[in-house]
PDB file of N, CA, C and O in Angstrom:
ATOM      1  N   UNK A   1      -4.991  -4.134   7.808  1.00  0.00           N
ATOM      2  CA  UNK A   1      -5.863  -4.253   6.666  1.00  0.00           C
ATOM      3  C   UNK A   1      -5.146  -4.988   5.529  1.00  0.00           C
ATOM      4  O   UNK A   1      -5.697  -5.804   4.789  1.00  0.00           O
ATOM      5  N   UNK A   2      -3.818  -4.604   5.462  1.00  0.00           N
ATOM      6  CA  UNK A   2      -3.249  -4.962   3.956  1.00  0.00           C
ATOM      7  C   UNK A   2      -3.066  -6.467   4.628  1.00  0.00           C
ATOM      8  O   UNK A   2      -3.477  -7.470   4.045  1.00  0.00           O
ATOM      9  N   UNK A   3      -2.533  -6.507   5.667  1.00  0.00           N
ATOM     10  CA  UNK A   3      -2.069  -8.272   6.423  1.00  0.00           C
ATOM     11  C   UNK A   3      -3.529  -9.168   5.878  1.00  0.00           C
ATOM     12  O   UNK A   3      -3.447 -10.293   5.386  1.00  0.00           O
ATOM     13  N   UNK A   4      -4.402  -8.673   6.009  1.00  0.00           N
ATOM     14  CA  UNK A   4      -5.529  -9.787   5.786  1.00  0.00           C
ATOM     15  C   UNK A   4      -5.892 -10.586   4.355  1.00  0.00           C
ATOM     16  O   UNK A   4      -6.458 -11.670   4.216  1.00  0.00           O
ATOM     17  N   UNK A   5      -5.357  -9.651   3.324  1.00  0.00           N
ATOM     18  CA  UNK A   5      -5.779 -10.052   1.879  1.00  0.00           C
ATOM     19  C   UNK A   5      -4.430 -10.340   1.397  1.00  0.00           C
ATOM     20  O   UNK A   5      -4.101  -9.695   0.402  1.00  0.00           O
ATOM     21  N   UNK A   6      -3.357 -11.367   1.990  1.00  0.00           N
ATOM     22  CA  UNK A   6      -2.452 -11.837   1.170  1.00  0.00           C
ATOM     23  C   UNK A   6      -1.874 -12.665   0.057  1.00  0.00           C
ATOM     24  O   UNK A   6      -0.758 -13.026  -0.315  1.00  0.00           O
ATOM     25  N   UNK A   7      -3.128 -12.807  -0.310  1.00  0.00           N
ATOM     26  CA  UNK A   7      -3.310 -13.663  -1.546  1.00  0.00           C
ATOM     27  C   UNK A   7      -4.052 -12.647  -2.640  1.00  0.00           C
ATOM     28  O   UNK A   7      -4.681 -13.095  -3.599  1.00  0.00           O
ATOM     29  N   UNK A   8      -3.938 -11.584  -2.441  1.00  0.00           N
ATOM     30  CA  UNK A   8      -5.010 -10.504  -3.275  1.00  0.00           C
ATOM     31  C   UNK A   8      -3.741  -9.386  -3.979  1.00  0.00           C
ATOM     32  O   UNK A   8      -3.291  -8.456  -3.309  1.00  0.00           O
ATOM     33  N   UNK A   9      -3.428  -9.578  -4.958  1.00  0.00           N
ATOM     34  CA  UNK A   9      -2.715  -8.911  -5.911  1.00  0.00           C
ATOM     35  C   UNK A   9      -2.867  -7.604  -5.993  1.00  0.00           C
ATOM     36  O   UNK A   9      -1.839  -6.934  -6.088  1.00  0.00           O
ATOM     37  N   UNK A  10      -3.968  -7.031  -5.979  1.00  0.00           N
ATOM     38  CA  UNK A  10      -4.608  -5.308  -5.932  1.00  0.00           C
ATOM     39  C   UNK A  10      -4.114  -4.625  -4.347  1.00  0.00           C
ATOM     40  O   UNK A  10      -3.721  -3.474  -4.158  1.00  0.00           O
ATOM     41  N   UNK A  11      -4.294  -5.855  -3.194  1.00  0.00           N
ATOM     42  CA  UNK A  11      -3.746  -5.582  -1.908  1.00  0.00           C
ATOM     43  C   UNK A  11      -2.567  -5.083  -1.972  1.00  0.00           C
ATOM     44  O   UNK A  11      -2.390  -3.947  -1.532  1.00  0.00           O
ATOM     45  N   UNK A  12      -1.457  -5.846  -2.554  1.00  0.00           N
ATOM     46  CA  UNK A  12      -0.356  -6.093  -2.147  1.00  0.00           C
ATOM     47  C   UNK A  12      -0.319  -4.770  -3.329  1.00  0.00           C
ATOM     48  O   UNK A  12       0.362  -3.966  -2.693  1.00  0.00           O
ATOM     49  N   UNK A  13      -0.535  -4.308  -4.212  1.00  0.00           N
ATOM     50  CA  UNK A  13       0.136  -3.130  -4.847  1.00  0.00           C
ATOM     51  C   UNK A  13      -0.350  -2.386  -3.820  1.00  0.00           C
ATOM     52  O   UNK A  13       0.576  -1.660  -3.457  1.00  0.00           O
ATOM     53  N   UNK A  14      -1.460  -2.157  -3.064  1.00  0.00           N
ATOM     54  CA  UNK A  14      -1.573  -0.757  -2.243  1.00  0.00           C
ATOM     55  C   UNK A  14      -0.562  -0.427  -1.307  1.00  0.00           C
ATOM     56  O   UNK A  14       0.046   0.631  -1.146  1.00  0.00           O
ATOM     57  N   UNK A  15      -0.457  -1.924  -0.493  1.00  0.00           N
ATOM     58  CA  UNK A  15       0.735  -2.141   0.874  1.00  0.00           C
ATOM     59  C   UNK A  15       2.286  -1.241  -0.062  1.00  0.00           C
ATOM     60  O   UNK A  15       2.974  -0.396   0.511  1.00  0.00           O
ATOM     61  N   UNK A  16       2.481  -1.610  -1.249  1.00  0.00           N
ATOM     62  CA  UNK A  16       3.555  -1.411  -1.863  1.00  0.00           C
ATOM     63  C   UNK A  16       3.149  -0.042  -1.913  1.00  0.00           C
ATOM     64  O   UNK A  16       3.875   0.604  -1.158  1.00  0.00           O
ATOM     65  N   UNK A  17       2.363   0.624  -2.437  1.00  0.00           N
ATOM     66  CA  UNK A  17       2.176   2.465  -2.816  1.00  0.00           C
ATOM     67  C   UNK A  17       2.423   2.970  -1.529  1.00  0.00           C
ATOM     68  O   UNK A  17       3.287   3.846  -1.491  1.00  0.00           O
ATOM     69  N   UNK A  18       1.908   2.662  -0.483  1.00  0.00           N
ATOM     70  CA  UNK A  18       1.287   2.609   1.009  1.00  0.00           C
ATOM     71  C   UNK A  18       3.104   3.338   1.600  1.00  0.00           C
ATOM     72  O   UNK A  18       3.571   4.388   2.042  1.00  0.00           O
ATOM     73  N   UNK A  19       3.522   2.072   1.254  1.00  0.00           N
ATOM     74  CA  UNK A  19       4.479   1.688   1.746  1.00  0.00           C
ATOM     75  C   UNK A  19       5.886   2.709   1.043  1.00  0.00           C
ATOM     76  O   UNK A  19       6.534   3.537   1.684  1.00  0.00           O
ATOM     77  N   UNK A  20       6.003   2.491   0.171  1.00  0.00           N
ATOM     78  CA  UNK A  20       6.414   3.756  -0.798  1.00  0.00           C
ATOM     79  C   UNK A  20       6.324   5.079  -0.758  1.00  0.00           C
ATOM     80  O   UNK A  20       7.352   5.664  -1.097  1.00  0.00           O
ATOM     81  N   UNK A  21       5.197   5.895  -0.375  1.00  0.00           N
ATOM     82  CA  UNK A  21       4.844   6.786   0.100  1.00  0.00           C
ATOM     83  C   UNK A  21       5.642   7.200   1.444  1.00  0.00           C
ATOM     84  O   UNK A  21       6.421   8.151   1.370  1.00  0.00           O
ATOM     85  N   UNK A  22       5.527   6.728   2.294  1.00  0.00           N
ATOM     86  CA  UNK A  22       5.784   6.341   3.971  1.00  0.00           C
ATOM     87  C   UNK A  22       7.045   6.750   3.608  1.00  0.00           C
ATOM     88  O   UNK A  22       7.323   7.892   3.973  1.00  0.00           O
ATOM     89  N   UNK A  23       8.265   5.891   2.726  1.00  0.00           N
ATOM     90  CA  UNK A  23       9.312   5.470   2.788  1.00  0.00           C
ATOM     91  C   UNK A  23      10.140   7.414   2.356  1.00  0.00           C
ATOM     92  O   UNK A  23      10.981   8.122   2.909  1.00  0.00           O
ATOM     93  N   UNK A  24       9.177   7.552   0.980  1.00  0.00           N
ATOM     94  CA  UNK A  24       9.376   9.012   0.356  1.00  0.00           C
ATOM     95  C   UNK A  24       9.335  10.325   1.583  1.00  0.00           C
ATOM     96  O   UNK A  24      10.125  11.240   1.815  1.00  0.00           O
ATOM     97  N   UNK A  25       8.039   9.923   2.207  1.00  0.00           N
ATOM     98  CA  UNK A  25       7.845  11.288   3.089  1.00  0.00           C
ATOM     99  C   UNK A  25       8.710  11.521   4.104  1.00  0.00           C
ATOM    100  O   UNK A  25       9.117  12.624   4.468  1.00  0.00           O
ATOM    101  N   UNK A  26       9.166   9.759   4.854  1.00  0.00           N
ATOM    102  CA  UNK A  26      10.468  10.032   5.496  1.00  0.00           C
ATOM    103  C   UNK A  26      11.405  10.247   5.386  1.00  0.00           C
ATOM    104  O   UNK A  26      12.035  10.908   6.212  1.00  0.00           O
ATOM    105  N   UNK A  27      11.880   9.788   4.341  1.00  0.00           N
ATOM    106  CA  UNK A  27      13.436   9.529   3.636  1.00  0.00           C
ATOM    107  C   UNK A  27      14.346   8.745   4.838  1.00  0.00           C
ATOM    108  O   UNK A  27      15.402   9.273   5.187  1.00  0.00           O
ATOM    109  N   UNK A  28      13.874   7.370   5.510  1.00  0.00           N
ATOM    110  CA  UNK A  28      14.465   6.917   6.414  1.00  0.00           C
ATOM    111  C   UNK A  28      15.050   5.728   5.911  1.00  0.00           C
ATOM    112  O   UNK A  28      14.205   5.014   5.372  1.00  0.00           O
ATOM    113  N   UNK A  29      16.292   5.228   5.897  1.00  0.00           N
ATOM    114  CA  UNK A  29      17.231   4.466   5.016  1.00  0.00           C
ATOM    115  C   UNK A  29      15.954   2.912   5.288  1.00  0.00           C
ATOM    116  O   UNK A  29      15.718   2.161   4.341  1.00  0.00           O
ATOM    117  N   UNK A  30      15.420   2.733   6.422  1.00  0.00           N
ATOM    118  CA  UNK A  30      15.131   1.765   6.881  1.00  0.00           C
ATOM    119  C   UNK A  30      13.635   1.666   6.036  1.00  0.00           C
ATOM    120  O   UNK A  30      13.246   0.660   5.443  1.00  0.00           O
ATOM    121  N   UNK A  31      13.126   2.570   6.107  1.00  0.00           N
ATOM    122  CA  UNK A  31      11.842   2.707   5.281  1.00  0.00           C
ATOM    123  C   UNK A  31      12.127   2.600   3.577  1.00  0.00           C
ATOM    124  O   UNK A  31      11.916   1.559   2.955  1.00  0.00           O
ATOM    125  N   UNK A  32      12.459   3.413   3.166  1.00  0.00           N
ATOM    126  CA  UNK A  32      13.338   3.494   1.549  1.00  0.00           C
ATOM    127  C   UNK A  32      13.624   2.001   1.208  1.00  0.00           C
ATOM    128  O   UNK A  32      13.399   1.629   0.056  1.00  0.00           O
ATOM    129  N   UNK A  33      14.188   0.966   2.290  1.00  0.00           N
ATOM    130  CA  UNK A  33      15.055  -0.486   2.112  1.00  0.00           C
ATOM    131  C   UNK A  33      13.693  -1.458   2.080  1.00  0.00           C
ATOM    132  O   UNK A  33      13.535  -2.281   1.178  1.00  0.00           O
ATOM    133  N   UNK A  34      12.836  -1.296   3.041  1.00  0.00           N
ATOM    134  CA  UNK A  34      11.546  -1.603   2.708  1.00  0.00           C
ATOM    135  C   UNK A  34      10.922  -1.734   1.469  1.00  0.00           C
ATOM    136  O   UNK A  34      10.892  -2.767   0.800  1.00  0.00           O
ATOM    137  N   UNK A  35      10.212  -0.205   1.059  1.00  0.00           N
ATOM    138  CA  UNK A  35       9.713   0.334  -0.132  1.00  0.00           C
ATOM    139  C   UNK A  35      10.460  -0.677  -1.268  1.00  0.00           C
ATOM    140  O   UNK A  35       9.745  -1.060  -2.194  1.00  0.00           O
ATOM    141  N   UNK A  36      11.995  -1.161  -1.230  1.00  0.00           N
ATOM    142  CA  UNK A  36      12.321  -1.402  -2.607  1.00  0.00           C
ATOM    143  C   UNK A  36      11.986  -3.185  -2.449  1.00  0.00           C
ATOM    144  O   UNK A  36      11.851  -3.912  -3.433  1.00  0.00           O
ATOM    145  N   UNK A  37      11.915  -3.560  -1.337  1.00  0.00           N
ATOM    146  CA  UNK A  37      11.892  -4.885  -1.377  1.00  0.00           C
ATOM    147  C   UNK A  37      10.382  -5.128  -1.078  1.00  0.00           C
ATOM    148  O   UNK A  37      10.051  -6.302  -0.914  1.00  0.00           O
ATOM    149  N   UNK A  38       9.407  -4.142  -0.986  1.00  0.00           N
ATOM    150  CA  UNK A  38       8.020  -4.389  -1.150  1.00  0.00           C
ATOM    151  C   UNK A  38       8.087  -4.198  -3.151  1.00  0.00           C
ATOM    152  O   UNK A  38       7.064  -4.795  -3.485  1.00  0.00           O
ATOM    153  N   UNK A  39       8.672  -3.758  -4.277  1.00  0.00           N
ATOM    154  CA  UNK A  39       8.587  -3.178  -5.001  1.00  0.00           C
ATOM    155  C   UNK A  39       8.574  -4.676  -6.024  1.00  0.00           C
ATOM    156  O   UNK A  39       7.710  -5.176  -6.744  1.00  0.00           O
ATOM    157  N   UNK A  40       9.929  -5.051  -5.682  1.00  0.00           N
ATOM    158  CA  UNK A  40      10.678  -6.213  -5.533  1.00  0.00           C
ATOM    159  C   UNK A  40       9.759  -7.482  -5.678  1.00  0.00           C
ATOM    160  O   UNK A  40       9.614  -8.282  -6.602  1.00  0.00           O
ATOM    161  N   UNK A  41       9.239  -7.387  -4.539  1.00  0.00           N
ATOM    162  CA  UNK A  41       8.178  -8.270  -4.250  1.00  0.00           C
ATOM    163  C   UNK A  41       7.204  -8.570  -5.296  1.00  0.00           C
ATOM    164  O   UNK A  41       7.012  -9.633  -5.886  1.00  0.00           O
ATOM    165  N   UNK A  42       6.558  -7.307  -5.432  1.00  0.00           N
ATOM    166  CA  UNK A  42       5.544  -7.255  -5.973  1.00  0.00           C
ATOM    167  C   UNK A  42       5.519  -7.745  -7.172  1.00  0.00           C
ATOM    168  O   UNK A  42       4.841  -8.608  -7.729  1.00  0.00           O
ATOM    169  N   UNK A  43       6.840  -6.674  -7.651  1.00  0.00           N
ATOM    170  CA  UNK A  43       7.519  -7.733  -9.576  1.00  0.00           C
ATOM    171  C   UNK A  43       7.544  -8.643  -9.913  1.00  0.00           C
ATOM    172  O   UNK A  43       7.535  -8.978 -11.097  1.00  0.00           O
ATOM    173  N   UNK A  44       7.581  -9.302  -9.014  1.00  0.00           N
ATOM    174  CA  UNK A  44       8.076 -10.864  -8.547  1.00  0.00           C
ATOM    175  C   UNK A  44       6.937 -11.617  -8.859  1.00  0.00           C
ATOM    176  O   UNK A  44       6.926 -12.368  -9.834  1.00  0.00           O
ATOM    177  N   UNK A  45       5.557 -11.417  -7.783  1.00  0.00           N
ATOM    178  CA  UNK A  45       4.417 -11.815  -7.602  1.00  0.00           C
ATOM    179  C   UNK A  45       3.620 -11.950  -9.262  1.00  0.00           C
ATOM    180  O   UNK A  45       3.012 -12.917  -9.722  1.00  0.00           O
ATOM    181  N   UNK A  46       3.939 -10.396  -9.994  1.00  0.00           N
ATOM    182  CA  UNK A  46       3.176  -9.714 -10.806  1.00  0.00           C
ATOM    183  C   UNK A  46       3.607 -10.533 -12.565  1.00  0.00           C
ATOM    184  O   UNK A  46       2.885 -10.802 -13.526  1.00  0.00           O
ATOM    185  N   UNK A  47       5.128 -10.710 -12.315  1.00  0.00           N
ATOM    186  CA  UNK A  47       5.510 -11.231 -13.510  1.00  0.00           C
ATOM    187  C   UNK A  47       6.332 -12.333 -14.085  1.00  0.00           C
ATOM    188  O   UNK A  47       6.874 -12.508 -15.176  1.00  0.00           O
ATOM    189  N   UNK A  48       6.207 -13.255 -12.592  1.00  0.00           N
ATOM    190  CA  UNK A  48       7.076 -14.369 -12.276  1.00  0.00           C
ATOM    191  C   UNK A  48       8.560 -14.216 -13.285  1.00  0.00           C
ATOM    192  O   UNK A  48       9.694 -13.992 -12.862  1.00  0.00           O
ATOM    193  N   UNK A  49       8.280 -14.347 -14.227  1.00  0.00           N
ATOM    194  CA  UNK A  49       9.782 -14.530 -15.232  1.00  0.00           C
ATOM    195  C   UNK A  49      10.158 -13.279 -16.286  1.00  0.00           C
ATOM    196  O   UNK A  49      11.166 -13.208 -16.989  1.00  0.00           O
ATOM    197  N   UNK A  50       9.000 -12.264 -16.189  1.00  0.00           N
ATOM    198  CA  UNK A  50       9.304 -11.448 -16.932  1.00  0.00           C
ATOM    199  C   UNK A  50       9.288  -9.890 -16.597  1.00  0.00           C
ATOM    200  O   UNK A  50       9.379  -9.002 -17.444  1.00  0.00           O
ATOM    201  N   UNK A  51       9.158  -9.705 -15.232  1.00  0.00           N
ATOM    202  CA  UNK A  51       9.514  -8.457 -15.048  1.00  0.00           C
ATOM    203  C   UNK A  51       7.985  -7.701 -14.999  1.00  0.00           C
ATOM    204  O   UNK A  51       7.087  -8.223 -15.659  1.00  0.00           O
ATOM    205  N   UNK A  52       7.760  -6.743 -14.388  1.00  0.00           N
ATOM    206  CA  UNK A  52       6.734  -6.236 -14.486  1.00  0.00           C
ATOM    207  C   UNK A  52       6.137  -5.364 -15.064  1.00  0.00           C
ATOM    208  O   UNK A  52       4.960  -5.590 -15.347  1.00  0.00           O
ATOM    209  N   UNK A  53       6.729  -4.090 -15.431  1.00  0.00           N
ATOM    210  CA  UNK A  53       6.463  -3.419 -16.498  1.00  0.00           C
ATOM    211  C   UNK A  53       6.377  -4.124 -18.309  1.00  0.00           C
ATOM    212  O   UNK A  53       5.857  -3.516 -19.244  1.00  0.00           O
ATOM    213  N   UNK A  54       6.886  -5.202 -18.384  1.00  0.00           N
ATOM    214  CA  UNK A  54       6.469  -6.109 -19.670  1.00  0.00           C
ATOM    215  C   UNK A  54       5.336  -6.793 -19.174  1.00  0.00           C
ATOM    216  O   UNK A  54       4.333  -6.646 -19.873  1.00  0.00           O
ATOM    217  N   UNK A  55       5.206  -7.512 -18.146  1.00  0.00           N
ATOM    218  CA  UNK A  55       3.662  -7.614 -17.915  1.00  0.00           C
ATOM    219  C   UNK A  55       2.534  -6.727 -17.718  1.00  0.00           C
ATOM    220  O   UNK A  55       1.356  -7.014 -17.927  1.00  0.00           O
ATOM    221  N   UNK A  56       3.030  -5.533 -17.263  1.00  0.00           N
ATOM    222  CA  UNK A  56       2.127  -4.688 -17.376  1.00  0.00           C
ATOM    223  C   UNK A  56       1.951  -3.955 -19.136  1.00  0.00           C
ATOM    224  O   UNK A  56       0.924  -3.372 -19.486  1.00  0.00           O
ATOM    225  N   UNK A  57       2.682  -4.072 -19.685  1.00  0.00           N
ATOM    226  CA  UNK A  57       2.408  -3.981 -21.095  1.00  0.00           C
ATOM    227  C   UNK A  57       1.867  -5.131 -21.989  1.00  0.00           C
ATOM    228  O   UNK A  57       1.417  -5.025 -23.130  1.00  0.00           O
ATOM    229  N   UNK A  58       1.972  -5.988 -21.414  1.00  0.00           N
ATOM    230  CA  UNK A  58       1.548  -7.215 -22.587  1.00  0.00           C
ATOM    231  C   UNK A  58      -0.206  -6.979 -22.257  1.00  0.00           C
ATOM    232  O   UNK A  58      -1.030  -7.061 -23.168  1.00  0.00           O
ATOM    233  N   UNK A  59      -0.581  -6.691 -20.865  1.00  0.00           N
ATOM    234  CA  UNK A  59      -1.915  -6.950 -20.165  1.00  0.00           C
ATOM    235  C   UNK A  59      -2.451  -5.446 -21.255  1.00  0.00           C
ATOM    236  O   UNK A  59      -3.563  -5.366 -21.776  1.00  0.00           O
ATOM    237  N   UNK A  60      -1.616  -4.651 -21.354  1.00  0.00           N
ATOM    238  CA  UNK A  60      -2.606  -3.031 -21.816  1.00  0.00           C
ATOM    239  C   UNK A  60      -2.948  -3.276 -23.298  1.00  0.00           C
ATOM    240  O   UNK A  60      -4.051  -3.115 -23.818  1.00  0.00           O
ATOM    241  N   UNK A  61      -1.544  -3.791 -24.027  1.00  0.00           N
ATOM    242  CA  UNK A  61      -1.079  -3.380 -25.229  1.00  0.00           C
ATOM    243  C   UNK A  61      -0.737  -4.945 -26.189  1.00  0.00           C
ATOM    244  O   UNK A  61      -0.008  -5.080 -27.171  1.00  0.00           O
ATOM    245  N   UNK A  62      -1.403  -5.771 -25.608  1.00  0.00           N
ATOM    246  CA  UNK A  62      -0.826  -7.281 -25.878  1.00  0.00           C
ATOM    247  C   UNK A  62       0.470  -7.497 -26.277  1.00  0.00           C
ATOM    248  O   UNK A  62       1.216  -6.586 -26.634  1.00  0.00           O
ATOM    249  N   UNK A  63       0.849  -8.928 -26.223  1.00  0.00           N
ATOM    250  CA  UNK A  63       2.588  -9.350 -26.497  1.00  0.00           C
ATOM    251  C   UNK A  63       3.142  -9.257 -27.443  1.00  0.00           C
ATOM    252  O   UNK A  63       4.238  -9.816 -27.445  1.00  0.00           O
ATOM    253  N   UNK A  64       2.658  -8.425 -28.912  1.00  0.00           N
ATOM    254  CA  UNK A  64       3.083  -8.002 -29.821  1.00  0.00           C
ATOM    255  C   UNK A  64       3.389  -6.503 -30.069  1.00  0.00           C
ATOM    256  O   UNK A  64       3.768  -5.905 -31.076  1.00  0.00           O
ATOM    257  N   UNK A  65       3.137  -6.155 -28.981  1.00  0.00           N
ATOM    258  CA  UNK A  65       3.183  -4.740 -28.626  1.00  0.00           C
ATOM    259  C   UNK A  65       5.280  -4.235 -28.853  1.00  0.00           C
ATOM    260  O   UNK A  65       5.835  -4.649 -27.836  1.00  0.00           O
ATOM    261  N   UNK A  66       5.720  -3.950 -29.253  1.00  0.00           N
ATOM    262  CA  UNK A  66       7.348  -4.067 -28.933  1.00  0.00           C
ATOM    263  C   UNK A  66       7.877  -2.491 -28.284  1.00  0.00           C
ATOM    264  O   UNK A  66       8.176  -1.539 -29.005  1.00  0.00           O
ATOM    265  N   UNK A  67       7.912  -2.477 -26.760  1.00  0.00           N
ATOM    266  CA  UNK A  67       8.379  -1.800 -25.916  1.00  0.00           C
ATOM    267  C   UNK A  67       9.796  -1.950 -25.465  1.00  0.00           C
ATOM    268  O   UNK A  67      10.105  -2.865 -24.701  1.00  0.00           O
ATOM    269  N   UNK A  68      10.593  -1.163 -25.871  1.00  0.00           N
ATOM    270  CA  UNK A  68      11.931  -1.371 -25.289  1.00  0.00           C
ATOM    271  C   UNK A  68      12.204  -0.426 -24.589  1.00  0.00           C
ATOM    272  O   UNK A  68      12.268   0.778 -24.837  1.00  0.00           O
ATOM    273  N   UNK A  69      12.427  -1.213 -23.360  1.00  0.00           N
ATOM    274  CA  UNK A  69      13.122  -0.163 -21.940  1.00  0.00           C
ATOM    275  C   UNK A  69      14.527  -0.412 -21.980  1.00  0.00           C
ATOM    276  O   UNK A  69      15.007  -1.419 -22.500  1.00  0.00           O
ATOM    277  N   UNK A  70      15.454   0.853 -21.220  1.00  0.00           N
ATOM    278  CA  UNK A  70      16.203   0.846 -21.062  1.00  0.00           C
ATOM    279  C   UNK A  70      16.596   0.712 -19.450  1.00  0.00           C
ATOM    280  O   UNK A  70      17.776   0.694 -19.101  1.00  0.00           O
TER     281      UNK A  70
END
C-alpha cells in the first residue's frame, strides 16, 4: 500500500509511523536502523534545508514564530 503512493508526502509519514511502531514493538537493532533512516528520510523530503520540526512550525505558527530547540 505505502509502495504505491511514492510521491505522496501524507504516505510516506504513515510508512514512517508504520514503520516506527514495528521498529518500537520489536526492539530489533535491524528494525530501530530502519525506523531512523525512514525518519531521516522523511526530514529530508519534508524540509529540504531546514529540518523538519522548523518546517513543521513555520506551516502551524508562520516564520516569525521564534522556536528554539535544543
Amino acid at each position: 500500500m505505502f509502495e504505491e503512493a511514492v510521491d505522496d508526502t501524507e504516505m510516506a509519514a504513515g510508512k514512517c509511523f508504520v514503520t516506527l511502531i514495528n521498529a518500537l514493538l520489536s526492539y530489533e537493532t535491524e528494525r530501530l536502523d530502519e525506523a531512523i533512516e525512514a525518519l531521516r528520510s522523511l526530514e529530508r523530503r519534508c524540509g529540504q534545508e531546514v529540518g523538519w520540526l522548523r518546517s513543521v512550525k513555520n506551516r502551524v505558527f508562520g516564520s516569525s514564530f521564534n522556536l528554539t530547540v535544543s
